[in-house]
C-alpha positions in Angstrom: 17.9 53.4 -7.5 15.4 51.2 -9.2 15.9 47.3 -10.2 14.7 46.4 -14.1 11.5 44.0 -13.3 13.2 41.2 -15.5 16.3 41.1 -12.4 13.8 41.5 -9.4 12.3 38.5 -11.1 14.7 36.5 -11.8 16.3 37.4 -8.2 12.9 36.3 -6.4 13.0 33.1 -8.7 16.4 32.0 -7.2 15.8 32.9 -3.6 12.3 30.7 -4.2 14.6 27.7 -5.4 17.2 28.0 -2.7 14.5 27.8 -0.1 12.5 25.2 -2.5 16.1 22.9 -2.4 16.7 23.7 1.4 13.3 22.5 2.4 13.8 19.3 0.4 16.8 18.6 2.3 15.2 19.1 5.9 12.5 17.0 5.2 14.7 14.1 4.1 17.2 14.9 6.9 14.5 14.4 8.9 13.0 11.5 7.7 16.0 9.7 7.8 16.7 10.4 11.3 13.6 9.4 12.6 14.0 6.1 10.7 17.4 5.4 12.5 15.9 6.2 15.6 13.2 3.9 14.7 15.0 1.3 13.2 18.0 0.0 15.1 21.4 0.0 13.1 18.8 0.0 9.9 20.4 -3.5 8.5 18.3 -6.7 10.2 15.8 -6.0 13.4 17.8 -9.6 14.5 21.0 -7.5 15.0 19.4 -5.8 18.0 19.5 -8.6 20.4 22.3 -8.3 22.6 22.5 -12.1 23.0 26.3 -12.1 24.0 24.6 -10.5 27.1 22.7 -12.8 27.8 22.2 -14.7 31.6 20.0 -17.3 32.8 17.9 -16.5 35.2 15.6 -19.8 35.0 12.4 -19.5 36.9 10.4 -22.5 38.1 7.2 -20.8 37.7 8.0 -19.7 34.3 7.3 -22.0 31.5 7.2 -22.3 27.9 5.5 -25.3 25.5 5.0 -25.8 22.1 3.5 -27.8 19.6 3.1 -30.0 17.6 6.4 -31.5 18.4 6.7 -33.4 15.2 6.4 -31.1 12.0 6.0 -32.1 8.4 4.3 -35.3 9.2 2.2 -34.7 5.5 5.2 -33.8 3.7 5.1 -30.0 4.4 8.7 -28.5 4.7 7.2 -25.4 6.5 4.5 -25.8 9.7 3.1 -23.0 12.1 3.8 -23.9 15.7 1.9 -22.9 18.7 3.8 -21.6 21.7 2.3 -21.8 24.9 4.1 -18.8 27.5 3.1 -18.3 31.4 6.1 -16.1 33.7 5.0 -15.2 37.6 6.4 -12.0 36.7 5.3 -11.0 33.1 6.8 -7.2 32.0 6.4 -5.9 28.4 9.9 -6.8 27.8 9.5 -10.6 27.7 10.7 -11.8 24.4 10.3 -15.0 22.9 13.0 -16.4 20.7 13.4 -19.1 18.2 16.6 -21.2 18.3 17.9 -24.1 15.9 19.3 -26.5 16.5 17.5 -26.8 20.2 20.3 -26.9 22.5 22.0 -23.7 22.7 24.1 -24.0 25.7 27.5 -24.3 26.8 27.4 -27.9 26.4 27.5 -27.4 22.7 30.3 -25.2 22.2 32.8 -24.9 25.0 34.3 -21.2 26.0 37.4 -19.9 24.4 37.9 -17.4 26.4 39.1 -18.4 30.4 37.2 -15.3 31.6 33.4 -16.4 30.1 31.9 -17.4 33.0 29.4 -21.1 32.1 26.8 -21.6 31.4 26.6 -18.8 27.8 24.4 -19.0 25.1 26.1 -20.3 21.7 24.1 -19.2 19.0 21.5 -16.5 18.5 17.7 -16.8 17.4 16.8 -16.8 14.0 13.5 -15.3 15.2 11.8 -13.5 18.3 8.5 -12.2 19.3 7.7 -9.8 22.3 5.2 -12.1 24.4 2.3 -9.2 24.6 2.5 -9.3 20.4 -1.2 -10.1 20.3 -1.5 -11.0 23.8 -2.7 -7.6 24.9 -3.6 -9.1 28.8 0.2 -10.8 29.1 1.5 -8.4 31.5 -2.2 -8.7 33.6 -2.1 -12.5 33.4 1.1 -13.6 32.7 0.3 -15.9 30.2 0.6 -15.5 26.2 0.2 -17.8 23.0 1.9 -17.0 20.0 2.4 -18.3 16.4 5.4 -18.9 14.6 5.9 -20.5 10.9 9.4 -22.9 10.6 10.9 -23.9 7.7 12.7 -26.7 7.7 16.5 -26.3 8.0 18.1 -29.5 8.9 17.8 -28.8 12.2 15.6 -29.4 15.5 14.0 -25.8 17.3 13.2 -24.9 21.0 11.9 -21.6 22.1 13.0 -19.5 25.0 11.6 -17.2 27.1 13.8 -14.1 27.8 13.3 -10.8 30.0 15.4 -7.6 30.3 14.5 -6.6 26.8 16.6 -7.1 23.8 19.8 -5.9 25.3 19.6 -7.2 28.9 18.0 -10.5 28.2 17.4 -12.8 30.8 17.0 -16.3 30.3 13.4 -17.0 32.2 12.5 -20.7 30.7 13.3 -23.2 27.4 10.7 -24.7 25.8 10.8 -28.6 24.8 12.2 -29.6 21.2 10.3 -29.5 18.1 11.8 -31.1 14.7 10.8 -32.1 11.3 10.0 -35.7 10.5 12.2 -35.9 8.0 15.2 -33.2 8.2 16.9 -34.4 5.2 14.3 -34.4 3.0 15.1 -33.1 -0.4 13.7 -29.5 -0.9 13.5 -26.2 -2.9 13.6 -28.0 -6.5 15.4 -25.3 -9.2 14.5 -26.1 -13.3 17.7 -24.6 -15.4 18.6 -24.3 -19.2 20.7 -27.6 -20.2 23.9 -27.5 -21.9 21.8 -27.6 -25.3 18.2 -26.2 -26.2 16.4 -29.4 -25.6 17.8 -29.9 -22.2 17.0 -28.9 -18.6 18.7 -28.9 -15.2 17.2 -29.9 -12.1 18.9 -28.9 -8.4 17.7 -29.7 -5.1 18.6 -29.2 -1.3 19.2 -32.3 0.6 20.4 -33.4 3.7 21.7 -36.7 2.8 25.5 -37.0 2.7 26.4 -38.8 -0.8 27.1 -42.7 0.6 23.4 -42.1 2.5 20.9 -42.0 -0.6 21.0 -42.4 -4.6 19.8 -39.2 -6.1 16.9 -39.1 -8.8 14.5 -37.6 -10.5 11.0 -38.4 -11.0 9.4 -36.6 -14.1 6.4 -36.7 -16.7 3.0 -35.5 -17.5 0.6 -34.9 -14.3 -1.5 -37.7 -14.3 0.6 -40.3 -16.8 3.6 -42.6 -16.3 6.8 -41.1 -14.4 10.3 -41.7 -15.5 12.6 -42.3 -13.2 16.6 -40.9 -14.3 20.1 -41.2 -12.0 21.1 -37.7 -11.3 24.7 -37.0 -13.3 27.6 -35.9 -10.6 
């Protein structure tokens, strides 16, 4: 028995969108696998680090400087910092992380929990690098300089020098502090529509508690007189 042309057609057209539709469907199957794979937990490449983990393992050979120690000296409330890194026993898991404030150790926030053994880590990095991220020679040599930009957060920064990876880190070496020159400066001015047409808001960050500082603003033309007006609470 023969099939009418019209119904082989329209046969061969819906096999050819079934396949069409299935093939879409590997391909972003695939896709998204490999970026899980690829990506951690997909949320924040921070989340990785096992710092709860974490032991300390300080080396005497291993060191870890960086400057300049004082930051914003021009007014800046970001700076790149330098970080000088040398380990007797490089591996292409060394990790450098960034901690604020400085001292992350027991001594700043005492165990809960009678079965922590001392000394833990309290907080976790707000940034890392691997130490061979353009230091291609790190594992030959054992040494590595590396670049990272602050902002400035109210708060002083040391960097670390961990191995074992993200999830087995070590603690190999701390570097010395680094801080802004002036941590409660005020920062990140926001302009706002007023309460009426002719009037606009201005909000700031700032570090200084009420009692510490008068709040003000500073406005006019660049290049003419400023005016100087009480901010409202």
């Amino acid at each position: 028995m023969s099939v009418p042309k019209p119904q082989m057609e329209e046969g061969f057209s819906f096999l050819t969108l079934k396949v069409a539709l299935l093939l879409v469907f590997l391909v972003q199957f695939t896709v998204a696998d490999s970026h899980h794979k690829h990506a951690g937990d997909g949320v924040q490449p921070l989340s990785k680090i096992q710092i709860h983990r974490a032991v300390y393992e300080l080396h005497e050979n291993a060191s870890v400087k960086a400057y300049p120690v004082l930051l914003g000296t021009k007014g800046e409330d970001s700076q790149w910092v330098t970080v000088e890194v040398a380990s007797p026993k490089p591996s292409e898991d060394d990790w450098l992380a960034v901690f604020s404030p400085a001292n992350f150790n027991s001594s700043t926030c005492p165990s809960t929990n009678d079965r922590q053994k001392a000394p833990n880590i309290c907080s976790a990095p707000i940034k890392y690098r691997f130490a061979n991220d353009s230091n291609a020679d790190y594992v030959k040599t054992g040494k590595a300089s590396l670049k990272f930009q602050l902002i400035n957060q109210r708060a002083d920064f040391s960097f670390a020098l961990f191995s074992g990876g993200l999830f087995s880190p070590k603690l190999l070496a701390v570097s010395n502090a680094v801080s802004f020159v002036n941590p409660k400066a005020p920062l990140y001015p926001r302009l706002a529509q007023g309460k009426y047409w002719d009037e606009m808001t201005v909000t700031w960050t700032s570090g200084y508690n009420i009692i510490e500082a008068v709040p003000f603003v500073e406005w006019g033309l660049k290049g003419e007189a400023q005016f100087n007006l009480p901010q409202e609470h």
